[in-house]
C-alpha angles and dihedrals in degrees: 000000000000100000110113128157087256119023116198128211135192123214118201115202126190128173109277096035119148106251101206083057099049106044092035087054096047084040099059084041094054086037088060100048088262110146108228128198112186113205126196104223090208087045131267118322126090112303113210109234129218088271099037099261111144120220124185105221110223093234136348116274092240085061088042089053091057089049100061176049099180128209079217140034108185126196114208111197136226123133103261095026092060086050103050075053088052092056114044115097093200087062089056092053102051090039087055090046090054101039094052080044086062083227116139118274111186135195149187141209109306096011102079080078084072088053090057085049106059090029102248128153094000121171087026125111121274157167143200137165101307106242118132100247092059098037091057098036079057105035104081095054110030127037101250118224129193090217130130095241119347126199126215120169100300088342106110108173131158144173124268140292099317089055092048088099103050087045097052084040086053095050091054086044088058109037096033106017157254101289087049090046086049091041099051094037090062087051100059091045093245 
């Protein structure tokens, strides 16, 4: 019920993302005909990554939030990235927008926390980077799985790095299609 001529996501970037999981993610989006708009949580000037890469957010996310809705809200990790997300309060309110909307929120490795945080998706089926601290932060109010990426109603999660592709894959799966997923992921010799 997604599947629309142009999908729209919105990427929300905070200081201490991880950055593989941020521009893979945009990159098999855009591959798949997916239009991004990456928001600086923070605004609109580079934002330094958990490795010190630098990217420069397309708006800020105050402007993003005016420019809605999205078929799609992503979450990229990182430690501190995932907690700058726990704690604005700007990023509940459009998650909770989007989640009572039944529109997808996705998120990556560290950043389900942030789901926990702005009570979105509890009770659903999820999964994170498994380290202890995030497992049991998530564990009393979602069923934690040990997937690659798992799927429950508009909750979209998924590992680390190394499952970036399959969640950004399964995005496009979801918002586009099956044939594009198929066709991008040959592409990119996955």
């Amino acid at each position: 019920f997604y599947k629309r001529m142009s999908s729209r996501a919105l990427v929300l970037l905070a200081t201490g993302a991880e950055e593989m999981e941020t521009v893979i993610t945009v990159n098999v989006l855009r591959r798949g005909g997916v239009e991004v708009v990456v928001a600086g949580v923070d605004g609109k000037t580079p934002v330094t990554c958990s490795r010190s890469v630098k990217i420069v957010p397309d708006t800020s996310l105050a402007t993003a939030a005016t420019q809605g809705p999205y078929d799609c809200i992503v979450l990229p990790g990182g430690g501190p990235g995932a907690a700058a997300l726990c704690a604005s309060v700007e990023v509940g309110k459009l998650l909770q927008e989007q989640d009572e909307a039944g529109r997808l929120v996705a998120a990556i490795c560290a950043a389900p926390t942030a789901l926990l945080s702005h009570k979105i998706g509890l009770g659903k089926r999820v999964t994170c980077y498994p380290a202890p601290a995030f497992i049991e932060k998530l564990a009393g109010s979602y069923t934690y799985v040990e997937e690659k990426v798992v799927v429950d109603g508009n909750i979209v999660t998924s590992r680390g790095p190394g499952t970036t592709f399959d969640f950004g894959l399964e995005l496009v799966r979801i918002m586009v299609g099956k044939e594009k997923m198929v066709e991008i992921a040959s592409a990119m010799l996955l």
